[in-house]
C-alpha positions in Angstrom: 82.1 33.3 29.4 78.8 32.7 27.9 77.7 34.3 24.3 74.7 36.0 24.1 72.9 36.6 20.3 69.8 38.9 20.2 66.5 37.0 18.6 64.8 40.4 16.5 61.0 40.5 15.9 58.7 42.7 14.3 55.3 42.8 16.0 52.5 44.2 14.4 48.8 44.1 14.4 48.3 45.6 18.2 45.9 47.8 19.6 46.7 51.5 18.4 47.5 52.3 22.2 49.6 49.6 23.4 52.3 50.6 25.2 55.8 49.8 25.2 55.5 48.2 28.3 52.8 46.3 27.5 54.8 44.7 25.0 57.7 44.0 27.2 55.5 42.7 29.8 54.0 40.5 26.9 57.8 39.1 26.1 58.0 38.3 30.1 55.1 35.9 29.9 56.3 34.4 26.9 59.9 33.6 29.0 59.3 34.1 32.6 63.3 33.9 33.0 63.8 37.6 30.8 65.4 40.4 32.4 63.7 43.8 31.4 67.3 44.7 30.5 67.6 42.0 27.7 64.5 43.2 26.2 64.1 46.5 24.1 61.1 47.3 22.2 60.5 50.4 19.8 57.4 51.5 18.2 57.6 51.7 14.6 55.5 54.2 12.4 52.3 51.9 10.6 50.4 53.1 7.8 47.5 53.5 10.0 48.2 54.5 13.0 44.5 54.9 13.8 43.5 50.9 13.3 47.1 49.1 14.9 50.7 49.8 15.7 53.6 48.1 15.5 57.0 47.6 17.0 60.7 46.4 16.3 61.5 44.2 20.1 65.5 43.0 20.3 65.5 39.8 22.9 69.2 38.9 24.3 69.2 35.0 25.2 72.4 33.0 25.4 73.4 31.3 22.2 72.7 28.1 22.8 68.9 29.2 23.6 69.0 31.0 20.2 67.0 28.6 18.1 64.0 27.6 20.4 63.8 31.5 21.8 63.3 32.2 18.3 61.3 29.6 18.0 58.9 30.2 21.2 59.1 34.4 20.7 58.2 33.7 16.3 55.1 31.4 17.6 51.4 33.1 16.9 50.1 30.8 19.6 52.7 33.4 22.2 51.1 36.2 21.2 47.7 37.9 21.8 44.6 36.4 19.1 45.3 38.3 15.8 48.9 39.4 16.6 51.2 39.3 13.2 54.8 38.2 14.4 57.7 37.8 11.6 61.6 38.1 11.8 62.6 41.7 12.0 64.6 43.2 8.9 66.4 46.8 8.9 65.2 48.5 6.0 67.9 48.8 3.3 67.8 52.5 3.3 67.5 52.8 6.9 69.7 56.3 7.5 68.7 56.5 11.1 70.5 53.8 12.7 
């Protein structure tokens, strides 16, 4: 039985109408060996939705891939020029989850 851990992200920093495909697709290149079904990606509300937007991805890898996919998925140099990437926290007083 293999045991799966998900790697979460926050992504921010992105054109104002990226998709969420777009972003999958992004995840994809960064691991050519993803399924679409172990990636999910939600937009998140920015303060300005007018200058970037930003999004909350969950990746699924097997455990013992855990540290370098968060490793390779954390890395600026994955990501488009000017991308902000940083370990995804629930807010405390998240009441919609």
């Amino acid at each position: 039985m293999i045991t799966r851990r998900t790697v979460y992200i926050f992504v921010s920093r992105l054109r104002p109408l990226t998709k969420d495909a777009e972003v999958v697709d992004a995840v994809k290149q960064i691991n050519a060996d993803m399924a679409e079904s172990d990636i999910q990606c939600n937009r998140l509300k920015p303060r300005y939705e007018h200058l970037y937007c930003s999004f909350h991805v969950a990746i699924t890898v097997d455990a013992e891939k855990f540290q370098s996919a968060l490793a390779m998925f954390m890395s600026p140099e994955s990501w488009p020029l000017g991308t902000l990437v940083k370990k995804y926290f629930r807010p405390k007083d998240d009441r919609r989850q």
